[in-house]
C-alpha positions in Angstrom: 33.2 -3.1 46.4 33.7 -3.4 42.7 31.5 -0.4 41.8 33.6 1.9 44.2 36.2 0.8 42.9 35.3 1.2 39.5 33.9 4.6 39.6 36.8 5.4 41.4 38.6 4.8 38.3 37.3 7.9 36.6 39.6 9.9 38.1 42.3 8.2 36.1 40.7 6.8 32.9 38.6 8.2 30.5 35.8 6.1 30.3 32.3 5.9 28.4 30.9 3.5 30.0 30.4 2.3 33.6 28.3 -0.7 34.3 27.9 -0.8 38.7 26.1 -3.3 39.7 24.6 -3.2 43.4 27.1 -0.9 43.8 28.3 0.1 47.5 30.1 3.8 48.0 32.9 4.0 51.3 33.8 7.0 52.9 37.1 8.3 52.2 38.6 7.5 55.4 38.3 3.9 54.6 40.2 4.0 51.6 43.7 3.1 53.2 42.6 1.1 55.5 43.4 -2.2 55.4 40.7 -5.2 54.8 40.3 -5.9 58.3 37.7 -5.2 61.1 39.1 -1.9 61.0 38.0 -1.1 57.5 34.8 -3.1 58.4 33.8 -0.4 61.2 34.6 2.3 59.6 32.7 1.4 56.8 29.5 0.4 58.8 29.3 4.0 60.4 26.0 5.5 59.8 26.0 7.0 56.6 29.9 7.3 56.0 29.7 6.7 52.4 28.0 10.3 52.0 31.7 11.3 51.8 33.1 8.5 49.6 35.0 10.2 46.8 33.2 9.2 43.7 30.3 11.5 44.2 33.1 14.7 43.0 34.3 12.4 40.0 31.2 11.2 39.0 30.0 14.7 38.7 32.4 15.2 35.7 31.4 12.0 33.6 29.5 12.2 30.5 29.6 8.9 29.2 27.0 6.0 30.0 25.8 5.2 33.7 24.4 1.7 34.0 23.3 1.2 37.9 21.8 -2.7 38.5 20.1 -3.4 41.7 17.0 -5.0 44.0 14.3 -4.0 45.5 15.3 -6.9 48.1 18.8 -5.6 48.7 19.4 -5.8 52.0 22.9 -4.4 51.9 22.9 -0.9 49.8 20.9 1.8 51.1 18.4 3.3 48.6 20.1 6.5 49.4 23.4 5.2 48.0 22.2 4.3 44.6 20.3 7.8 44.6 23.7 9.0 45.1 25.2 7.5 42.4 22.4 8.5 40.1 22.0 12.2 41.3 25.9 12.4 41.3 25.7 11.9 37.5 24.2 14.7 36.1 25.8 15.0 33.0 26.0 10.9 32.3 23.3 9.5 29.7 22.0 7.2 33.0 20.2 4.1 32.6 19.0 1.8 35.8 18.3 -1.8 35.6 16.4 -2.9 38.0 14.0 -5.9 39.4 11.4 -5.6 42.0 12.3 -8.9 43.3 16.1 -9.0 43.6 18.1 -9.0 46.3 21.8 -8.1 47.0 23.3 -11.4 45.0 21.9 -9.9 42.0 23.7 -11.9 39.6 23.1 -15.6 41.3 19.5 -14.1 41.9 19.1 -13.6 38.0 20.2 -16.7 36.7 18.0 -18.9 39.3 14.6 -16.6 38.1 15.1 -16.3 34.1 16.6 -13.1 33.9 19.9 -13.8 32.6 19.1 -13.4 28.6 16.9 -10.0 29.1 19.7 -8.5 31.8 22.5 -9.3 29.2 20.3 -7.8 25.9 20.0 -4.5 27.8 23.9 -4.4 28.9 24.6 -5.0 25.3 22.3 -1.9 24.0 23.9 0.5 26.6 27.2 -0.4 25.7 26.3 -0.1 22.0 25.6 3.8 22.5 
C-alpha cells in the first residue's frame, strides 16, 4: 500500500525521487473506502488497479523511478509493475530486482545477503 500511496503523492509534492518497493496500484473506487472487507473486494476485482490514479500522475514525473520487486512475488501482478514502469515515460527509471524474491522483499533480503548490495544501489539512485 505504501507505493500507492506514495506515488499518489506526486500530485501534491514535487518530488525527485520515488523509491516503490513491491509496489501494489488500487483502482480509484477503492480510494474512500474504508479498510475493511469492503475495500478488500473491491480491491481483489480482476484487474481493478488498471484504473488506480497514479498511472495519469506518474505520467508527468521526471525525477528518479526506483521499482524493487521478486520474481517470487505472489501478490503483484507482473502487469502492475509494467504499469508503473511504462506509466513513467519521462522518469530516469531504474528497477531492482532479484530472481529469487518473493513478496516480503525486505525480510527476504536480509535472510539471503542482499541487504549491503540493495542499500549501495538505493544510495546511487538517490545520489542522481
Amino acid at each position: 500500500m505504501g507505493a500507492h500511496i506514495a506515488s499518489n503523492l506526486l500530485e501534491f509534492y514535487e518530488i525527485s525521487h520515488l523509491v516503490l518497493v513491491v509496489p501494489a496500484a488500487y483502482t480509484a473506487a477503492a480510494t474512500h473506502l474504508p479498510f475493511t472487507e469492503a475495500f478488500t473486494a473491491q480491491i481483489r476485482q480482476p484487474e481493478s488497479w488498471r484504473d488506480a490514479p497514479q498511472w495519469r500522475l506518474l505520467q508527468k514525473f521526471r525525477g528518479t523511478l526506483m521499482l524493487v520487486s521478486g520474481g517470487q512475488d505472489e501478490i503483484i501482478p507482473t502487469d502492475v509493475l509494467r504499469h508503473y514502469w511504462d506509466n513513467a515515460p519521462n522518469a530516469k527509471r531504474v528497477h531492482f530486482y532479484h530472481p529469487e524474491a518473493p513478496h516480503a522483499f525486505s525480510p527476504w533480503l536480509e535472510k539471503n545477503g542482499g541487504v549491503e548490495i540493495y542499500w549501495r544501489h538505493l544510495h546511487e539512485i538517490l545520489k542522481s
